[in-house]
C-alpha positions in Angstrom: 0.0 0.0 0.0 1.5 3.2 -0.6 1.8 6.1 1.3 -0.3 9.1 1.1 1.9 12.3 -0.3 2.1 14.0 2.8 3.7 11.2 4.5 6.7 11.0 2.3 7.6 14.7 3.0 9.6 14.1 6.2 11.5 11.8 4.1 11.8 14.4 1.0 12.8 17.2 3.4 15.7 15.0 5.3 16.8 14.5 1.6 16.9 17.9 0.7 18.7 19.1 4.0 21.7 16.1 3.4 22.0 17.2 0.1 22.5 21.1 1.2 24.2 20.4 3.4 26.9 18.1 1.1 27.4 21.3 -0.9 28.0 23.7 2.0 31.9 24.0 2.1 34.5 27.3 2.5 32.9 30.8 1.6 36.0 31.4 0.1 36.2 28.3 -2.5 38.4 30.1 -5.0 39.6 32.5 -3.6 43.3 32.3 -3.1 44.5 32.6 0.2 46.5 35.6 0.8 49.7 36.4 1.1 52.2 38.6 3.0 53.3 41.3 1.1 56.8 40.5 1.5 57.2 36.5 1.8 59.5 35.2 4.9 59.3 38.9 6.5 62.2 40.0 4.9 62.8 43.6 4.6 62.8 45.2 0.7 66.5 45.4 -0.3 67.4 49.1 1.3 65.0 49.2 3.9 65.5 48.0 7.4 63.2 45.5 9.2 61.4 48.5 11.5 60.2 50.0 8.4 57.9 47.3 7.8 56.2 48.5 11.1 55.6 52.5 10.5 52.4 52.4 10.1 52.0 51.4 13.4 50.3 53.8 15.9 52.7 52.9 18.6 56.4 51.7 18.1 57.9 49.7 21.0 61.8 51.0 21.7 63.8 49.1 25.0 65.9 50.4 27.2 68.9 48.0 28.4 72.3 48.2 29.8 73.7 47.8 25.8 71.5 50.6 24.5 68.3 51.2 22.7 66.7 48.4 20.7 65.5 50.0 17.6 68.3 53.0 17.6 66.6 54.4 14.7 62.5 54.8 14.4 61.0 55.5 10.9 57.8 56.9 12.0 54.7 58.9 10.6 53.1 62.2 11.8 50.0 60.6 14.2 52.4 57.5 15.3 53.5 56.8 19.2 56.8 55.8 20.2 56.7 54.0 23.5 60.4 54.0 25.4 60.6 50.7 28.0 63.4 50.9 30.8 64.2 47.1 30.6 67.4 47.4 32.6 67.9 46.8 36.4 68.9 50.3 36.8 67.3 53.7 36.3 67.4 55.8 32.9 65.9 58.7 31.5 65.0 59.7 27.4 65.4 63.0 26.1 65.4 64.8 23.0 69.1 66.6 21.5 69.0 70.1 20.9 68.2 71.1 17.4 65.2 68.2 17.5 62.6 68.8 15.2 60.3 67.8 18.6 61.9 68.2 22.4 61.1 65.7 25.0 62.6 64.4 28.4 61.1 61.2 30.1 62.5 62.3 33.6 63.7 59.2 35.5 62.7 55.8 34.3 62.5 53.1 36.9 63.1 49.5 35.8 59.9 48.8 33.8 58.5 52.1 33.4 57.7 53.3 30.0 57.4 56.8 27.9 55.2 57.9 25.0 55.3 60.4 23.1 53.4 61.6 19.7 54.9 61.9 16.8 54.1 65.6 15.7 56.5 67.5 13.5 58.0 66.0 10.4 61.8 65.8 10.7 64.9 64.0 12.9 64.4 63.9 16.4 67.8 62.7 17.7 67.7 61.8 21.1 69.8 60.5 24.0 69.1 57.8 26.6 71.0 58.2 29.9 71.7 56.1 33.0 72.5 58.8 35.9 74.0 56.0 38.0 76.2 54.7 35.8 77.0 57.8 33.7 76.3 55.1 30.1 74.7 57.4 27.4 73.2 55.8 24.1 72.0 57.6 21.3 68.7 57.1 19.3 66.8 58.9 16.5 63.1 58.9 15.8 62.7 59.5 11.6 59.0 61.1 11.1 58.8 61.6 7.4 
């Protein structure tokens, strides 16, 4: 005896839901995946690995006992530079004369940090000093 229509659409829609679903797969069928802009993170030839990072709103520089780790910061107008003290001793960051902007951390205690804004286009050369030990290091922020 067969079944009245109505009977065989549980079956039908069971059918129709497998079969969906059997063709769902990746949004992105292709689409090739992306890739970095620069393959392995090497820097373009003439270009040094921080300039991969200026467009960056904040730019990490450390402070240890060998010096500054980036010495030199290619930066934009907008960007942040943030200075860590990751030494076991105190230090303090502060803009040369002739900078195109003038800054001075006062004292940095071990893991302290300093930001400043990136404002004026131009050098900002800049000197990192440990009072106790009298070590002085020299940096430069770049904002082109």
């Amino acid at each position: 005896m067969a079944l009245p229509t109505f009977a065989r659409l549980p079956g039908l829609a069971c059918a129709a839901g497998i079969l969906a679903l059997a063709g769902c797969g990746s949004a992105n069928q292709g689409v090739p995946p992306a890739r970095p802009a620069n393959p392995g993170g090497a820097p373009a030839p003439g270009k040094t690995a921080l300039h991969r990072y200026r467009h960056l709103r904040i730019i990490d520089v450390s402070i240890r006992s060998g010096g500054v780790s980036p010495r030199v910061v290619p930066t934009k107008p907008g960007a942040r530079v943030r200075w860590t003290n990751r030494d076991d001793r105190v230090h303090t960051v502060t803009s040369r004369h002739g900078a195109s902007q003038s800054f001075d951390s006062g004292p940095l205690r071990p893991g302290q940090s300093f930001v400043i804004t990136a404002t004026s286009r131009g050098d900002a050369p800049y000197r990192s000093a440990s009072p106790g030990d009298g070590k002085k290091f020299a940096g430069l922020v770049e904002v082109g």
